[in-house]
C-alpha positions in Angstrom: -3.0 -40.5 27.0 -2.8 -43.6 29.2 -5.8 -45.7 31.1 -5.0 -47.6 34.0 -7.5 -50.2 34.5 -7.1 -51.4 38.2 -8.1 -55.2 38.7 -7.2 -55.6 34.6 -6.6 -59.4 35.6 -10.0 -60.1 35.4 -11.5 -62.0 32.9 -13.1 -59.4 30.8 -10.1 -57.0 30.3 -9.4 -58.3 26.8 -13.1 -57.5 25.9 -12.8 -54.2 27.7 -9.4 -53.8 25.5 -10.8 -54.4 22.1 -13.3 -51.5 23.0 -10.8 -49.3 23.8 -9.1 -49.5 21.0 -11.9 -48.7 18.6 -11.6 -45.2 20.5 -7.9 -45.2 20.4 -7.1 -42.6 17.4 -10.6 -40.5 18.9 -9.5 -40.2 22.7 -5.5 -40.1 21.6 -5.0 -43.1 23.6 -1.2 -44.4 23.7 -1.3 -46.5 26.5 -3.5 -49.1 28.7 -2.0 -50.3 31.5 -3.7 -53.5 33.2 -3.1 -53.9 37.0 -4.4 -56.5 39.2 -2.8 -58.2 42.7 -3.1 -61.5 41.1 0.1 -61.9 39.1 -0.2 -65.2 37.3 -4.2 -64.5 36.1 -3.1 -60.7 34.9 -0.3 -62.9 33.6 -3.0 -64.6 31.0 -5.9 -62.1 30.5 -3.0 -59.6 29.9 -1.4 -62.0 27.6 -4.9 -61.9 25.7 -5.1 -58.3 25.5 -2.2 -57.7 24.4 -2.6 -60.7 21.2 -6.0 -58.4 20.5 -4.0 -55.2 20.4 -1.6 -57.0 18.2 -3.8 -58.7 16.0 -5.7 -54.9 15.6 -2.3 -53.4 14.3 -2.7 -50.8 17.1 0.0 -48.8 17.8 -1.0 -48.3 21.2 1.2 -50.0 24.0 -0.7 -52.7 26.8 1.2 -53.2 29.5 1.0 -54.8 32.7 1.9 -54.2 36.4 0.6 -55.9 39.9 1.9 -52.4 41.0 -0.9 -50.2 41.8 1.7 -47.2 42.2 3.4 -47.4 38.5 -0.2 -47.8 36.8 -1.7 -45.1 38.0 0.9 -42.5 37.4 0.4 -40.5 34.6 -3.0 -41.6 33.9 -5.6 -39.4 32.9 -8.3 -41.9 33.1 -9.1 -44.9 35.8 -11.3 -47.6 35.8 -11.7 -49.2 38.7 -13.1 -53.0 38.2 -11.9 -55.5 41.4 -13.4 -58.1 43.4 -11.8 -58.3 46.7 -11.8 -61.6 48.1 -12.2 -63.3 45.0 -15.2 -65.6 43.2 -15.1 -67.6 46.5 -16.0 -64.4 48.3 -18.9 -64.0 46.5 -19.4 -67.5 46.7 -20.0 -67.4 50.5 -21.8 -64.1 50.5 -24.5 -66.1 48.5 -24.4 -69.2 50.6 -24.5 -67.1 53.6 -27.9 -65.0 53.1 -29.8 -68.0 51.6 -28.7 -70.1 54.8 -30.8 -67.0 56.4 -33.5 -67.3 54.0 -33.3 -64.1 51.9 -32.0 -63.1 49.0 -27.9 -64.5 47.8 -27.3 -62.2 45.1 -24.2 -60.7 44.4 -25.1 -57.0 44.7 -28.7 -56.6 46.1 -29.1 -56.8 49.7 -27.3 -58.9 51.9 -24.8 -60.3 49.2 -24.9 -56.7 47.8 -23.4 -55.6 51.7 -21.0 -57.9 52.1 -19.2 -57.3 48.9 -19.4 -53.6 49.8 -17.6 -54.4 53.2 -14.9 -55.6 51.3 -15.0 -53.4 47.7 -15.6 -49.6 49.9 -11.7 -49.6 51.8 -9.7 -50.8 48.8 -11.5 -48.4 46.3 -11.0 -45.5 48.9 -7.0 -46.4 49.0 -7.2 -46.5 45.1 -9.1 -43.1 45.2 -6.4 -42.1 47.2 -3.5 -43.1 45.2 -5.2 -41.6 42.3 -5.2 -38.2 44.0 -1.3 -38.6 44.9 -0.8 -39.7 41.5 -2.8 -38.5 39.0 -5.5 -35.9 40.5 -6.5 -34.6 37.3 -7.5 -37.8 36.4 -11.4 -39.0 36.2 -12.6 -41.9 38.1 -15.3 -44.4 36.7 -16.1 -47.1 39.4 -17.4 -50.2 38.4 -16.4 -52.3 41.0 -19.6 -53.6 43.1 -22.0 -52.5 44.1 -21.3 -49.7 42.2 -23.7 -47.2 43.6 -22.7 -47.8 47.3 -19.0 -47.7 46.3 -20.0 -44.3 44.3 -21.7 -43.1 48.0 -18.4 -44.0 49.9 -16.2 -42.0 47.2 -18.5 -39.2 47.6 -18.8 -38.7 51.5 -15.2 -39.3 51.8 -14.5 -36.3 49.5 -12.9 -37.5 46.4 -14.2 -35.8 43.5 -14.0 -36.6 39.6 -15.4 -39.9 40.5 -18.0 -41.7 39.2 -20.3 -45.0 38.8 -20.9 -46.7 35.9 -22.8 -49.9 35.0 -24.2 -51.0 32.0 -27.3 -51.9 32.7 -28.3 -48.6 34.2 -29.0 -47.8 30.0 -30.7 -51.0 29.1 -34.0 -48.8 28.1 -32.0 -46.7 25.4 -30.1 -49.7 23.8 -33.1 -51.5 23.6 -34.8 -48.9 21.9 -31.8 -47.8 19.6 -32.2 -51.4 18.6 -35.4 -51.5 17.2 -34.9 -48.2 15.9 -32.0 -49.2 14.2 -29.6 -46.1 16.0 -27.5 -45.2 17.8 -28.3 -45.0 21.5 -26.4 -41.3 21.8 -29.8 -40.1 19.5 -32.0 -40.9 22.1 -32.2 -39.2 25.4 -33.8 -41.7 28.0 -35.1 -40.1 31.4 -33.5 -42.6 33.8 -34.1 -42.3 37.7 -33.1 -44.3 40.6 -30.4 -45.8 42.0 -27.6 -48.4 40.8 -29.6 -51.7 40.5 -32.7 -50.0 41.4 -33.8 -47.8 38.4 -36.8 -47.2 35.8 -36.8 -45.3 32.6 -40.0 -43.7 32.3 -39.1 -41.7 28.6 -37.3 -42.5 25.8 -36.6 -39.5 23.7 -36.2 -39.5 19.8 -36.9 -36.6 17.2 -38.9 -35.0 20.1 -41.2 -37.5 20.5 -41.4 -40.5 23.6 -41.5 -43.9 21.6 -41.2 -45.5 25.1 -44.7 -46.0 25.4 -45.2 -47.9 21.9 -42.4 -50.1 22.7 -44.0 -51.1 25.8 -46.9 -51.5 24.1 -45.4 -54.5 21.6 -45.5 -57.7 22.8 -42.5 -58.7 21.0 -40.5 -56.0 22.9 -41.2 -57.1 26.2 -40.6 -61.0 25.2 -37.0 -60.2 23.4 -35.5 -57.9 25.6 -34.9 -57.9 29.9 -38.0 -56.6 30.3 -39.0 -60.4 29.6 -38.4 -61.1 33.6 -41.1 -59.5 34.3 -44.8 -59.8 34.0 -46.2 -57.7 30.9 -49.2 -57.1 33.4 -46.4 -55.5 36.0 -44.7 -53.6 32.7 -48.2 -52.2 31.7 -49.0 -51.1 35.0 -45.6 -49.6 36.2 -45.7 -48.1 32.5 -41.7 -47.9 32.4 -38.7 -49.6 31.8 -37.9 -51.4 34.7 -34.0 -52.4 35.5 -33.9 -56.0 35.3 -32.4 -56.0 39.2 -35.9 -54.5 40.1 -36.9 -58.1 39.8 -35.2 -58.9 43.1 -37.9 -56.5 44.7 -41.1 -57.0 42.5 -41.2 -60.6 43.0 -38.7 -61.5 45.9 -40.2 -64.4 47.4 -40.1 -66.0 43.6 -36.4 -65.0 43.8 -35.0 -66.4 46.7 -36.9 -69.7 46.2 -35.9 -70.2 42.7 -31.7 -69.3 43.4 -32.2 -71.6 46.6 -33.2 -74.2 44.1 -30.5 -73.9 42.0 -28.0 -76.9 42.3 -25.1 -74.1 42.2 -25.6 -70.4 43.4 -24.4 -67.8 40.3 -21.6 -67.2 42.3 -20.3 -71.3 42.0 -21.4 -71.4 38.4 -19.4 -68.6 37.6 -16.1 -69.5 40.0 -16.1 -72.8 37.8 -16.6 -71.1 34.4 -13.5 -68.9 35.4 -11.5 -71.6 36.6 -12.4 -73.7 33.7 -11.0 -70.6 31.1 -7.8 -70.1 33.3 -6.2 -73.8 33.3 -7.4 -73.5 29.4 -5.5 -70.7 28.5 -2.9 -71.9 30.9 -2.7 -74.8 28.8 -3.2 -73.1 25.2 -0.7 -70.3 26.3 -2.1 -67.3 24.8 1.7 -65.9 23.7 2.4 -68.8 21.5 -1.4 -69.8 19.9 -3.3 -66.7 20.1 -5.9 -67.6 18.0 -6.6 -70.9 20.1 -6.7 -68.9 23.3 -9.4 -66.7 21.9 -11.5 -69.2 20.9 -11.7 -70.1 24.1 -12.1 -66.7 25.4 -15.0 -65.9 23.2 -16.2 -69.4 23.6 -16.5 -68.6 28.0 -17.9 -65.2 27.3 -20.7 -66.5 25.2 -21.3 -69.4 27.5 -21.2 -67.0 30.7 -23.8 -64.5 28.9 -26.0 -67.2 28.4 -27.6 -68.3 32.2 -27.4 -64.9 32.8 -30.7 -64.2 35.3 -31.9 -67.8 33.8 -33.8 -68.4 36.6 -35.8 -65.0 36.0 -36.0 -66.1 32.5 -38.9 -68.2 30.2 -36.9 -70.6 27.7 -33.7 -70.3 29.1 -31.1 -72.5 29.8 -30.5 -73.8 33.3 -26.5 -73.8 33.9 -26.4 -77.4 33.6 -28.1 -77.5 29.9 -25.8 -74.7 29.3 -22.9 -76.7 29.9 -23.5 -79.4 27.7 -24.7 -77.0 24.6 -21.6 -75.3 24.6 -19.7 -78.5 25.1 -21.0 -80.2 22.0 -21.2 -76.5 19.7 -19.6 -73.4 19.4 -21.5 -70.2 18.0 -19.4 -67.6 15.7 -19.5 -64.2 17.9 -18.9 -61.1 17.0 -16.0 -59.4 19.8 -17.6 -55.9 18.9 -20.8 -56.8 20.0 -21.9 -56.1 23.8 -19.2 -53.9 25.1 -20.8 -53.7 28.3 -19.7 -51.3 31.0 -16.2 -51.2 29.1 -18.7 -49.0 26.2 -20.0 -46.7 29.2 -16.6 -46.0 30.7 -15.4 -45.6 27.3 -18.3 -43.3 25.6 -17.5 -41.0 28.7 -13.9 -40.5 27.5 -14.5 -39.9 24.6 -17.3 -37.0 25.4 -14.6 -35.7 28.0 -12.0 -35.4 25.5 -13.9 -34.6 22.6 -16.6 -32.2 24.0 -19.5 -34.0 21.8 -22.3 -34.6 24.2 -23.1 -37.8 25.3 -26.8 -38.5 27.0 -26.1 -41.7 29.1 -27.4 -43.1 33.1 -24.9 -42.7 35.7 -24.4 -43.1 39.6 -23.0 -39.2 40.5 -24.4 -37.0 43.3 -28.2 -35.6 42.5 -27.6 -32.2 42.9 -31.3 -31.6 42.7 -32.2 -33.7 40.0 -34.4 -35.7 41.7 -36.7 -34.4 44.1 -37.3 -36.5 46.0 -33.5 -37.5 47.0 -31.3 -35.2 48.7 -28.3 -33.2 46.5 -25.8 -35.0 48.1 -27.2 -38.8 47.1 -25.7 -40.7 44.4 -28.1 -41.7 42.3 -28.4 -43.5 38.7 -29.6 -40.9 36.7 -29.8 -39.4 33.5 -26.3 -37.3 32.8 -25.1 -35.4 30.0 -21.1 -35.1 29.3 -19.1 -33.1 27.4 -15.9 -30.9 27.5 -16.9 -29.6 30.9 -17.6 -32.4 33.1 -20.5 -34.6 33.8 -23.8 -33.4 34.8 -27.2 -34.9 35.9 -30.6 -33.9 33.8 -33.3 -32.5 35.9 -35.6 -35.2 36.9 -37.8 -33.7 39.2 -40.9 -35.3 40.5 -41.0 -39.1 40.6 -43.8 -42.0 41.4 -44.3 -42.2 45.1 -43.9 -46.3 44.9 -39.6 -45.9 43.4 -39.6 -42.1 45.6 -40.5 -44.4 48.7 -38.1 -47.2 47.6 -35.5 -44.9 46.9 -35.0 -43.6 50.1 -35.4 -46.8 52.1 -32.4 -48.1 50.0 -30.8 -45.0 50.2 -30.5 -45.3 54.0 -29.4 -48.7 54.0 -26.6 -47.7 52.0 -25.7 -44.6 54.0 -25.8 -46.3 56.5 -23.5 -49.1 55.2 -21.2 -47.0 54.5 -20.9 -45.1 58.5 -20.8 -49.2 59.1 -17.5 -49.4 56.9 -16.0 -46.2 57.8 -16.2 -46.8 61.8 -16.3 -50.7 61.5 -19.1 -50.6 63.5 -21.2 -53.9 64.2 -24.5 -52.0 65.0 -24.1 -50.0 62.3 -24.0 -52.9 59.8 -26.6 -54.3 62.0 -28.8 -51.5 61.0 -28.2 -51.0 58.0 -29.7 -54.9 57.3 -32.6 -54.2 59.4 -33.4 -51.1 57.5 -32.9 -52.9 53.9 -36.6 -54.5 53.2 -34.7 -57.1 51.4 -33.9 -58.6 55.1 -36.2 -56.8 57.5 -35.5 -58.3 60.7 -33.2 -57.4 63.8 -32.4 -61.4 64.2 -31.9 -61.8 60.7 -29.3 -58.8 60.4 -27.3 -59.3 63.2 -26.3 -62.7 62.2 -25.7 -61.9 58.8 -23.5 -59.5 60.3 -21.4 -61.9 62.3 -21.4 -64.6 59.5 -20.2 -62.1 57.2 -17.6 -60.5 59.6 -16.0 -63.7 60.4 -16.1 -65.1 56.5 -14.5 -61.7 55.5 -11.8 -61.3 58.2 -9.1 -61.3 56.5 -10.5 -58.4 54.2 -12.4 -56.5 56.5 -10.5 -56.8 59.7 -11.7 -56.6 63.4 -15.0 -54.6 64.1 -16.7 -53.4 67.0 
């Protein structure tokens, strides 16, 4: 069986490797092939991946192609994980929306629509290379902002195709934690969409040990839920999606991120720089081990700021920097496999038939009542042997119902913006996202974003 992973130059396909071949023997995996435009970064990361597949003893093959054509035939499974226009795109679409006053994150609101006017056209030529190439073969998006990008596959008609982020099962790990589990013996009841979800029960042994777990102090304080108030957690009573923090205390965001003396967006473009002229220098086909370090040493150093701002105790970028400058904590490479785990788990319920209970972006097809069938949503899914299916939901709290569909309509509309390259389109779509509010506001986003982006969105009217 072969994998293509398209955009397999980025820095977290030797991570997303190692996972895979854990599953290898399970999934009857022969072959992952990593493609990415960028020929001399696939050049290193693929370097990497294929050290860790050597340094495994795995007898499956890791190969490497900037041809989109070559690794997608004959797959049976796609990941698609790209970043059109770079770090430095997301770069500006941060810079740009705080220059505006609002939000410069990379996927909610405005930075979360710019990326999407780049990511939506190149996944839809993948999508349709995939059905030239390979149409038998599934589809797990996790290129941002994965929900839109889900919506765009969707309403343009390409099926076997769905969105996948890791943090859409952040209540379930959590709790396997503590429980000392795995997460496939709980059953969470997740609703919402990608970046925008709660988890209001947590399944185990047929009772909901959600509400204890909210209940515990220490809980709230060691896992995400520790960006939010424990007054907001006690009076939401659910698992709240750590993006939902963007919305729940947006003012506090936008100040804090404007600041920052670098945007997440410049901290990371740095960080990646930093690991490429390393391994550059290292070379990871003659000092492997070397290289790794490194590799493991960015990782941890990456995770670390991650929502700092959000975050009591945590380090700001800078004091990040100099800790992992002056020490180096031992990591464990199996630990926090991330969306490479989702993508993964689903493969192996796929080609296994075991059910597997896990939060995904697919259409609703009624699970949710309030959102329409043909919605992508995050919701609770189960997959096995015959495909992927959403759990039935049905009523939800009028406060995420409401929210839902405002975001909904953004990104619906989004997409029309895309598909017809339409300026008032786009322009709507900002005015309807309560993130941004304002018909001012939205149009010059719009241009700014436009003209940044030309050379990846072309010329709109």
């Amino acid at each position: 069986m072969k994998l293509a992973v398209i955009g397999g130059g980025g820095v977290r396909a030797p991570l997303f490797v190692a996972s895979a071949l854990r599953r290898a023997e399970i999934i009857g995996l022969d072959e992952i092939c990593l493609m990415d435009i960028d020929g001399p970064k696939l050049a290193l990361t693929g370097a990497l991946a294929q050290g860790v597949a050597r340094k495994a003893g795995s007898p499956v093959r890791v190969t490497t192609t900037t041809d989109a054509r070559a690794a997608l035939d004959g797959a049976s499974f796609v990941v698609t994980t790209i970043r059109v226009g770079g770090d430095e795109g997301r770069v500006r679409d941060e810079r740009i929306a705080l220059r505006y006053g609002v939000l410069g994150q990379e996927t909610t609101g405005p930075g979360g629509f710019a990326m999407a006017l780049r990511s939506i056209p190149a996944i839809l030529e993948y999508a349709r290379l995939r059905d030239e190439l390979c149409p038998d073969a599934w589809m797990f998006n996790f290129t941002n902002p994965a929900g839109l990008v889900a919506q765009a596959l969707h309403d343009a008609g390409f099926g076997r195709a769905v969105g996948i982020c890791d943090s859409a099962n952040g209540a379930q790990h959590a709790v396997a934690a503590r429980l000392g589990v795995s997460p496939n013996d709980l059953q969470a009841e997740v609703f919402g969409l990608n970046h925008l979800s709660w988890t209001r029960r947590v399944w185990y042994q047929g009772e909901d040990v959600l509400p204890r777990f909210l209940a515990d102090p220490s809980f709230l304080r060691e896992t995400l839920l520790n960006v939010f108030e424990p007054a907001l957690v006690h009076h939401l009573g659910m698992w709240l999606n750590e993006y939902l923090y963007y919305y729940y205390y947006a003012e506090r965001a936008v100040q804090a991120i404007a600041s920052e003396e670098r945007t997440r967006g410049e901290e990371v473009l740095a960080l990646n720089r930093d690991l490429l002229e390393q391994l550059r220098q290292v070379d990871p086909s003659r000092d492997l081990d070397a290289a790794l370090a490194l590799y493991y040493r960015y990782n941890q150093r990456r995770s670390a700021t991650y929502m700092h701002y959000a975050q009591q105790g945590a380090p700001t970028p800078e004091e990040a920097d100099a800790q992992f400058q002056a020490t180096f904590l031992q990591v464990n490479p199996e630990e926090g496999e991330g969306y490479a785990g989702v993508a993964l788990d689903i493969m192996t319920a796929l080609t296994t038939g075991k059910p597997l209970y896990t939060a995904l972006n697919v259409p609703n097809q009624g699970a949710i009542a309030a959102m329409r069938p043909d919605d992508v949503v995050e919701v609770s899914c189960v997959v096995d042997g015959d495909g992927v299916r959403p759990l039935p939901i049905g009523d939800v709290p009028a406060g995420p119902a409401l929210l839902m569909q405002v975001i909904k309509h953004y990104e619906r509309l989004t997409v029309r913006a895309v598909a017809k390259r339409s300026r008032a389109l786009a322009v709507d779509a900002l005015m309807a996202h309560p993130l941004v509010l304002s018909y001012s506001r939205a149009r010059a986003l719009v241009d700014d974003y436009l003209t940044a982006h030309a050379p990846y969105v072309g010329d709109w009217v």
